[in-house]
N, C-alpha and C positions, 0 to 999 in steps of 0.2 A: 504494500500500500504506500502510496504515497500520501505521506502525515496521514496525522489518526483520522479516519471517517466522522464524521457529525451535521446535521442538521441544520440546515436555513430554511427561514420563511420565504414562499412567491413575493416577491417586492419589484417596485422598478428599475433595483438595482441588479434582480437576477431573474429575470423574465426570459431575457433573452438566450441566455444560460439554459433554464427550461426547455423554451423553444429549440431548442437547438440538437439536445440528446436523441439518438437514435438509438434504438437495439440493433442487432443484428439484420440483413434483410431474411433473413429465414424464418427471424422469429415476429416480425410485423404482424403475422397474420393470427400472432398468437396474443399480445397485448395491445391497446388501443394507444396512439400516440401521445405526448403529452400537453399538446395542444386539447384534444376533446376532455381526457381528464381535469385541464383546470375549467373547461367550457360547465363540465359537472359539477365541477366545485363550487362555481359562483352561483349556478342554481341549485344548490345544496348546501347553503350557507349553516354551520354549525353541526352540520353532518358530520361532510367531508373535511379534512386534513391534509392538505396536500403540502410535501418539502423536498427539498429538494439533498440530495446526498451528495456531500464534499468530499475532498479529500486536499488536505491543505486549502489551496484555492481553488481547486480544479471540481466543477461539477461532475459527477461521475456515475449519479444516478437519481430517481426520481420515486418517490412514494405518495399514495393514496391511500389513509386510513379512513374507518368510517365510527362511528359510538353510536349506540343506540339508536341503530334501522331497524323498525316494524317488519323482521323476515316474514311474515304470514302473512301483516296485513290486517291481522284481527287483534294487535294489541298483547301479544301472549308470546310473544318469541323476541324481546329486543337483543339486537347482535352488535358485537364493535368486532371488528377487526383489517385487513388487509384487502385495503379495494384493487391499490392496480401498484406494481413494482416493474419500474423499467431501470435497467442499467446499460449503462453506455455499450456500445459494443466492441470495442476496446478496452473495456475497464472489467469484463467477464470472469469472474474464476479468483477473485483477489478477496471476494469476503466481504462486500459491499451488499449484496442480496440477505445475506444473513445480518448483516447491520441493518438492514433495512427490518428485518423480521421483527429482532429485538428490541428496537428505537418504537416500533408499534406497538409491542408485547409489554410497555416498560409505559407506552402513554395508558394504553387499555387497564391496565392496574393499578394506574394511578387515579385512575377514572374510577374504581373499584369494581372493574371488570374480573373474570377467571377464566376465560376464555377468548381464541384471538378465532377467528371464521377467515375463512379464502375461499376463492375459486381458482380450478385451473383449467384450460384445456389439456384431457387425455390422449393420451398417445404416446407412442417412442419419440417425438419430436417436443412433445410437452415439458413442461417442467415438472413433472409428478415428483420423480425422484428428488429433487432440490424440496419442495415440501416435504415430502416422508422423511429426508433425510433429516428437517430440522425438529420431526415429532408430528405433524399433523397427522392424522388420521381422515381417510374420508368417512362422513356422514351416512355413506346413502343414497343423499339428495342431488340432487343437480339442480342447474339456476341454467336455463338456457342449454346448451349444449358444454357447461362446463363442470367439469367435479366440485362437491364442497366439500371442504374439508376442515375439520377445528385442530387447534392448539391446547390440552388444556394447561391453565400456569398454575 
């Protein structure tokens, strides 16, 4: 890594910084850019969580948390966890996705959550394994055509 990973808020001093991260092009089709992520954000004010992942100065990657989404719908299932993680694609493999996990895992608990939720898309091209690897379990359930899977802390 270069210097220790940590967290900045979207601002106009690192907007462009945001705009800018790409994943991989193999994996595009697997996480949504981070252009529509903050388009969500701003209509999901107090939801969503969006920051962005340094490393010294260098932006290197980007996270979406969520606290307290109505998964059902009927008031009986509120969830926080991991809405969208993208990492640069040059910046893959260095430990940055797992800071991502735990910089979520570490808000969620602070929030007096026990639990962190994800989705992923399945498959050998998917990220399954980077989840299972850091403890998720899948649910079950799917949310569109993607796995759900909890944390528990």
């Amino acid at each position: 890594m270069t210097g220790s990973p940590h967290l900045r808020e979207i601002t106009p001093d690192t907007i462009e910084a945001a705009l800018g991260l790409r994943v991989r092009p193999d994996q595009e089709r697997l996480v949504a850019p981070v252009v529509k992520s903050l388009a969500e954000a701003y209509v999901h004010p107090g939801i969503a969580w969006p920051r962005l992942i340094y490393a010294g100065d260098e932006a290197v990657g980007f996270l979406m948390g969520f606290f307290d989404v109505d998964w059902t719908g009927d008031g009986t299932d509120l969830r926080s966890g991991l809405w969208r993680l993208n990492i640069a694609a040059g910046q893959q493999g260095r430990g940055y996705g797992r800071f991502a996990v735990e910089s979520v895992a570490a808000e969620v608990r602070r929030r007096g959550g026990t639990r962190v939720t994800t989705t992923w898309h399945p498959g050998a091209d998917g990220p399954a394994a980077f989840y299972l690897g850091l403890g998720f379990h899948p649910t079950g359930e799917t949310s569109g055509d993607q796995t759900v899977g909890v944390l528990e802390l």
